[in-house]
N, C-alpha and C positions, 0 to 999 in steps of 0.2 A: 195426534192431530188435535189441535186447539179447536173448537168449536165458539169461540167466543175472544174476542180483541181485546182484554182486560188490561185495567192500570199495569200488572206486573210485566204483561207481553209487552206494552207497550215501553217500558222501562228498557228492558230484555233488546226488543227491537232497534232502540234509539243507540243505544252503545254498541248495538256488533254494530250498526251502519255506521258511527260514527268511527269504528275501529278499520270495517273493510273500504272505506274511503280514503283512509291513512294509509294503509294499503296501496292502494291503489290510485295516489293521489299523483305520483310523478307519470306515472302511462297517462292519467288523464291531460294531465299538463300538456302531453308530448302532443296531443290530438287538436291540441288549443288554434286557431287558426281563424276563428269566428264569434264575435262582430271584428276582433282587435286581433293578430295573433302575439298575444302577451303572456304563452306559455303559463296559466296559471287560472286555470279553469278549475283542476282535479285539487289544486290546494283551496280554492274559495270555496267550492262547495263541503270538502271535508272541515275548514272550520265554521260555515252555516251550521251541519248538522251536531257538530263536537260543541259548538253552545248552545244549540237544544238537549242535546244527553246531556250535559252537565248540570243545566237547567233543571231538569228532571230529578237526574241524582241527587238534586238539595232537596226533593222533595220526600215528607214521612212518609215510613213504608204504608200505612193505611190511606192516603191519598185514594180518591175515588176521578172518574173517569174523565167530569167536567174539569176535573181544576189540574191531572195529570196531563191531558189531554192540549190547554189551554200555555200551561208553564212551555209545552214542547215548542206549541208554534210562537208564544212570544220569548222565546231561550233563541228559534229560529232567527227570530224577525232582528231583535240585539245583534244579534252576530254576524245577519248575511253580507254575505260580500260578492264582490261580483256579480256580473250581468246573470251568470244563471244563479248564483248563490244566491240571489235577490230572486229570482223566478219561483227556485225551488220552497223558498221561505213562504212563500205566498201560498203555495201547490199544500206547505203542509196546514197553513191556517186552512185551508180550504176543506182538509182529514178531519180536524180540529173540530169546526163549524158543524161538522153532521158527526161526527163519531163521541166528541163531547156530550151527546146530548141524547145517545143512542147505545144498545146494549154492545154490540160490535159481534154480531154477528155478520152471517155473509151477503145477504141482503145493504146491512147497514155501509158495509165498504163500498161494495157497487153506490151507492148512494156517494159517498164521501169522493170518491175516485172520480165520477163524474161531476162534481162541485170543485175540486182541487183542479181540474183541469179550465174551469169555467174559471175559476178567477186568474188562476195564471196568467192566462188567453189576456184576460182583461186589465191586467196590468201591465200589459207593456203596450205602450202607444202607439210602436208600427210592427205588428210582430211579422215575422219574418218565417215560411218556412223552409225544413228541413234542421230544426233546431230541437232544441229539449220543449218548447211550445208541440211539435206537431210530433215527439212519442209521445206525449201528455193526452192529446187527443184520440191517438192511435190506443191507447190504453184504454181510454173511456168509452169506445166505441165498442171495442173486444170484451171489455168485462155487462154490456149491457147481457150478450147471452150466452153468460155465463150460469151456473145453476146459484142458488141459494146458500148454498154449502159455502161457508168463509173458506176451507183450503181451496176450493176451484175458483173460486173469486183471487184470491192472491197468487194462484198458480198458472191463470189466463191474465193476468197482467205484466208479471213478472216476464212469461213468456213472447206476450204480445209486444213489449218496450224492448226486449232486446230486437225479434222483426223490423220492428219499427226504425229502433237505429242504424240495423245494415242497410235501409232506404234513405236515411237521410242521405247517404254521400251521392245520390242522384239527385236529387231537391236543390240543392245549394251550390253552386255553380262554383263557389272557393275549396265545400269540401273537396268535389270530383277533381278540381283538379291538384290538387294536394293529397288526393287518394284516403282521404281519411272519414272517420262518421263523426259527429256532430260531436263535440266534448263535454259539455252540459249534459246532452241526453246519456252519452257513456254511463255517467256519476247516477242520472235516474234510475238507468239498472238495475247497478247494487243497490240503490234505493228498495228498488220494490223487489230482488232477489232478495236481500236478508228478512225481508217483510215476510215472502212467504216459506221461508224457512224454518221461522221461528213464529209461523202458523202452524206449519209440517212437526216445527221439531224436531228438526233434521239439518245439521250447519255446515258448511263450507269454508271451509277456512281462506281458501281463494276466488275470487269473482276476473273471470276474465274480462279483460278488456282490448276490444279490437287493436292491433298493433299498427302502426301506422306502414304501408305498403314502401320499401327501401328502410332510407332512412329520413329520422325526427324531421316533421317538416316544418320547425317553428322559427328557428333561426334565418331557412328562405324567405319564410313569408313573411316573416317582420320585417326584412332587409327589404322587399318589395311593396311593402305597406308604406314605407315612410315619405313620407311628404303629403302621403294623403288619408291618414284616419286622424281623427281629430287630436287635441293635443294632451289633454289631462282628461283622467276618471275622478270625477266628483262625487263621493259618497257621501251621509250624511241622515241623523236620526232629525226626526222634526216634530215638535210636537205644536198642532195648528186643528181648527174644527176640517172638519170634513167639507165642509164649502169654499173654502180659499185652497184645497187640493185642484179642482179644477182652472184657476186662472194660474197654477203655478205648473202644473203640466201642459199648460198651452203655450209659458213663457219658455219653460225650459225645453221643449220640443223647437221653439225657433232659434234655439242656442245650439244645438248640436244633436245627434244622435244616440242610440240605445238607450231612450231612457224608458227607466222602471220606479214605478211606484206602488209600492205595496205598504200594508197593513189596517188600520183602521181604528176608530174608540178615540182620535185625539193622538197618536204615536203614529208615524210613518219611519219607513224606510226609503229612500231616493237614491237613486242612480242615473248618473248620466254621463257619455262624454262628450265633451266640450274644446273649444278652443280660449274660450275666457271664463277661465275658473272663477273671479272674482264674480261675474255677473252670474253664474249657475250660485253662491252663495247667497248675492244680492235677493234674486228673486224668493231664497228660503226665508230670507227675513221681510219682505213683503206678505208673506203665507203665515209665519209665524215662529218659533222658537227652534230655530238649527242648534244641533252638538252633535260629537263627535263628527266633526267634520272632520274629511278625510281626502287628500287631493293626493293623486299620483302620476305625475309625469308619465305618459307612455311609448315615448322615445329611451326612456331611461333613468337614472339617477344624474340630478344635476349637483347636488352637495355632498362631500364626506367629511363625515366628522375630524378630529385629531384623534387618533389611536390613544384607546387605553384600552390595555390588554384584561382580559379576564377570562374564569372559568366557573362552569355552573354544573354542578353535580348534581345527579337524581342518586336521594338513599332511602333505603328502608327500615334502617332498623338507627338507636341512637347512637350506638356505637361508629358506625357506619357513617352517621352522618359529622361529629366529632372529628373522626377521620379523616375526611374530606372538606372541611374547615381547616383542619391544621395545615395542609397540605394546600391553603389558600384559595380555595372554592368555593362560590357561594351554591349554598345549599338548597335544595329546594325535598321535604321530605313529602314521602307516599306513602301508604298503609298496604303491607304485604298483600301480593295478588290484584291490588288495584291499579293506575294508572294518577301520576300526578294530575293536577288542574292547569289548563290552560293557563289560565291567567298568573298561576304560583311563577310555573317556567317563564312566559315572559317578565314579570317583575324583576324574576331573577337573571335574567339575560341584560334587561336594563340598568339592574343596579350593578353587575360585572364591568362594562365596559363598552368601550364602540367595537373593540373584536373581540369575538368571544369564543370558545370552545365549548361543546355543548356535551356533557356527556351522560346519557338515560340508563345505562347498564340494567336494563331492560330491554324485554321485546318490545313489550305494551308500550313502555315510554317513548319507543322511538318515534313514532308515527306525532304524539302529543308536541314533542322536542322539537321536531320538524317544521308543525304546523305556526308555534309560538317564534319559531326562528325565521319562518316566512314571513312574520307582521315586524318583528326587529330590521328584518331585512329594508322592510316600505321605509320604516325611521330615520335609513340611512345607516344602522350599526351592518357590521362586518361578522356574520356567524357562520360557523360553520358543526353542524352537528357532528358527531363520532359514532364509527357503529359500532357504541360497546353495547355489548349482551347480557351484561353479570358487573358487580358490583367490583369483581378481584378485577377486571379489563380495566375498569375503571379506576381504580387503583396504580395501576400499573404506566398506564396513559399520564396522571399526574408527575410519575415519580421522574417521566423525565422532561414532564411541561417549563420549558425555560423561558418567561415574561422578554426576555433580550435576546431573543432570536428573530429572526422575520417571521410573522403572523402562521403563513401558508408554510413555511419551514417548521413553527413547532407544532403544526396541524399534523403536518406528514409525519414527524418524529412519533407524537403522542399517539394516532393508527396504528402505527406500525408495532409500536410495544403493546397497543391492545389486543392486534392483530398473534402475536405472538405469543400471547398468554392464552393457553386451555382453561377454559373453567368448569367446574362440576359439583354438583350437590349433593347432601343429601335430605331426606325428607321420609315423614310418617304418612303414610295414604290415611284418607279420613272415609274412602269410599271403594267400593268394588269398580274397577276399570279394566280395560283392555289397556295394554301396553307394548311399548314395541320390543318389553323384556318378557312378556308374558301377562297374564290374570294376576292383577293384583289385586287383595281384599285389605279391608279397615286394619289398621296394625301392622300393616307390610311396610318394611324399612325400603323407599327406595333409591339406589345410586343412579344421577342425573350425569352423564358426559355429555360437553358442548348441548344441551338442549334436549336429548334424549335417555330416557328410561335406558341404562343398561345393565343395571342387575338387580335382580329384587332379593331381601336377605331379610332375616329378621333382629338383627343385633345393630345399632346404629354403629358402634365403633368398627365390628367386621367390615359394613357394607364401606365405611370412610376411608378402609384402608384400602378394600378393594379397587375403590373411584379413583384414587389416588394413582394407585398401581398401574389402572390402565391409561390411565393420563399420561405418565413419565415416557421417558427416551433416554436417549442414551445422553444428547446433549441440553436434556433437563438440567437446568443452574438453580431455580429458586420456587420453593414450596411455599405459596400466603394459605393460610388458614384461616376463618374469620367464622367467631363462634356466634353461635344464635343467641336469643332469649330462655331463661330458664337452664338446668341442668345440662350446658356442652361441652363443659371441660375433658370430659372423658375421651370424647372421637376427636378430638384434636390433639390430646395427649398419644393415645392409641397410634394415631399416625404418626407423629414426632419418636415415639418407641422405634416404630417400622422404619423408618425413615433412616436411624440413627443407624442400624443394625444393616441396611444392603445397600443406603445409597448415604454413607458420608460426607462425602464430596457437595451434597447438596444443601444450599440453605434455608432455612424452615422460621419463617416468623409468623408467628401466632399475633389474633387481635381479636380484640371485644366487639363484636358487632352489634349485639343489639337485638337482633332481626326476627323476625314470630314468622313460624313456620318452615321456617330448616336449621337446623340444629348445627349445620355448618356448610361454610361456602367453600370451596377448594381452586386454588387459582397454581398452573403451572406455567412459567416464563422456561 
């Protein structure tokens, strides 16, 4: 149990929430119903929080508290999107403001948690409740007596915002009758669940999210919204003093609804919807220096590009990523065990084409791949992620990517051969673990199927041939091998031995991957 909120928790923090938002970012969506229902609540706030972790991430490991503390809520404030993505951004400058500036104990959170909620409150101009506004509150209220102890501060808030969201769906007269809890406040959950987790020291690899009661009720209630929520989301960064914020939220409150303004120093965030998007611009240039302005239709997309077909591959290692250039992909690479950068995968989504095939061959990547495919999507490009898991899926997915097929035809093709392909590893433990093959210590060789630990050995060629073995069937056709960095030749030979010797019939192509931290990937079609 943490006793104290330090730069590294705070690190720690920022990426599992910005991972279990990724996660959990389409359930959120599905709950979306409120101010707009535009299905896409769970993706704005997961990439609000995925450009503050990132933010973070650039920063040196010896960072102290004010300047990690500070990078988080302006990594937030960059990035928010959306009516709560914009709330939430505010909620954490608010963390920021007292924790910045204070040891982070439990004391100091109760502090922070109560200011985070005060400024939220305060930046939105007609707030509304039963929303991520009134858990925010409900939070603040509950962690007042709570004891001093930072895990009971983080474990009486985490607990009191999920309460608090099973109430909203009586608050808000759209939730109840849609049957659902607020979608905003959902995403606050996992907020302050991974918060007190990684107080505790103790992780959840899943964060439930209320399910919506039948079925998705996003597609009704946009069908029953139109005609009357307003016409465009105007977003938009502003940099203007702190005194012309006030005659610009009084203009743009007579222009339309949900607006939010957050930030401070000379940098804003704005949010609004609107029916005349040009006048929500206009009045940012009467306040002062608009960018990244951002308009989105919310009846729909009105323009599509001209198709140009493209693919974008996540790799790890050079070999790997070689591979997947020859094979006509633009590359986008990661550092084993990491998660590419937002902003890598969109460039690389952009420079592909207007439809794109996305493919992570990762877990970690997929969430990333997703979120960077949502903002291509706003563009108007045409993407559709893959759910490949491993680098050989991904592979496999290429070999039969055909540019002159129909878009949605070579989508289903290139699945389905991922879909089709087993992948498996192996790898050297650096650490003592429990496993779902048993106790594994430093030096333990272990065999990876589909994502799980299934035999611990200590020889690497053994263990490669074993993974192999249990991978095959009977109508097994084609064996990829793809060696690591340093010394691999051996377990990819070893299995090509084995191979030769009980299942001839099958075919075996070896490739240089490149890749730090498994000594070989094992892909079965």
């Amino acid at each position: 149990m943490l006793e104290v909120l330090d730069p590294p928790a705070v690190r720690r923090w920022s990426r599992r929430c910005a991972d279990a938002l990724g996660r959990a970012r389409a359930e959120i969506d599905a709950l979306n119903v409120f101010p707009v229902p535009d299905g896409d609540t769970g993706t704005n706030l997961h990439l609000t929080v995925l450009s503050a972790a990132e933010a973070v991430d650039g920063l040196p490991g010896d960072a102290g508290g004010d300047r990690t503390w500070q990078t988080l809520a302006h990594g937030a404030l960059l990035g928010a999107r959306g009516n709560s993505g914009v709330i939430v951004s505010q909620a954490i400058r608010g963390l920021a403001e007292v924790l910045g500036r204070a040891e982070g104990r439990g004391a100091d959170l109760r502090r922070a948690l109560l200011r985070a909620a005060e400024m939220a409150r305060a930046a939105v101009v007609r707030p509304v409740e039963g929303t991520v506004l009134t858990v925010l509150a409900a939070v603040a209220e509950a962690v007042r007596h709570a004891s001093d102890d930072l895990g009971d501060v983080a474990r009486v808030a985490a607990e009191e915002a999920r309460g608090a969201l099973r109430r909203t769906t009586e608050q808000l007269d759209v939730l109840a009758r849609n049957h659902v809890v607020d979608a905003g406040g959902a995403g606050l959950v996992i907020i302050l669940e991974t918060l007190a987790e990684v107080v505790a020291e103790a992780f959840s690899e899943r964060h439930e999210v209320p399910a919506p009661a039948g079925r998705v009720p996003v597609e009704e209630a946009r069908a029953k919204a139109q005609g009357s929520a307003p016409g465009y989301e105007v977003m938009y960064l502003l940099d203007a003093p702190e005194e012309a914020i006030g005659r610009l939220r009084a203009a743009l409150d007579a222009l339309g609804d949900s607006l939010v303004i957050v930030g401070g120093d000379g940098l804003w965030n704005v949010h609004v919807h609107a029916e005349d998007a040009g006048a929500a611009i206009e009045a940012a240039l009467a306040a002062g220096r608009p960018h990244r302005i951002r308009v989105t239709y919310l009846g729909g997309r009105i323009h599509e590009p001209a198709p140009v077909r493209g693919v974008v591959a996540v790799a790890a290692g050079d070999g790997l990523a070689e591979l997947f250039r020859q094979a006509g992909a633009v590359v986008v690479r990661r550092e084993p065990g990491a998660n590419p950068l937002l902003a890598a995968v969109l460039a690389a989504i952009r420079e592909a084409g207007s439809e794109v095939a996305v493919l992570p061959n990762d877990n970690g990547a997929q969430a990333v791949a997703a979120a960077a495919a949502e903002i291509a999507r706003e563009e108007g490009l045409t993407v559709s992620v893959l759910p490949t898991r491993a680098s050989v899926q991904g592979l496999a997915a290429l070999a039969v990517h055909d540019p002159l097929r129909r878009f949605d035809d070579d989508v289903v093709a290139m699945a389905d051969a991922a879909g089709h392909t087993r992948h498996g590893h192996v790898w050297v433990a650096d650490r003592e673990a429990v496993t779902s093959a048993g106790l594994c210590r430093p030096g333990d060789v272990l065999g990876v199927v589909d994502g799980d630990v299934a035999l611990i050995g200590t020889a690497v060629a053994d263990v490669a041939v074993q993974v192999t073995e249990r991978m095959m069937s009977s109508s097994s056709e084609m064996v990829t091998l793809v060696t690591g960095a340093g010394p691999s030749a051996t377990p990819a030979a070893a299995v090509q031995d084995h191979l030769a010797r009980v299942r001839p019939d099958v075919e075996v192509v070896v490739y240089e991957g490149g890749q730090g931290g498994y000594p070989l990937l094992i892909g079965v079609e």
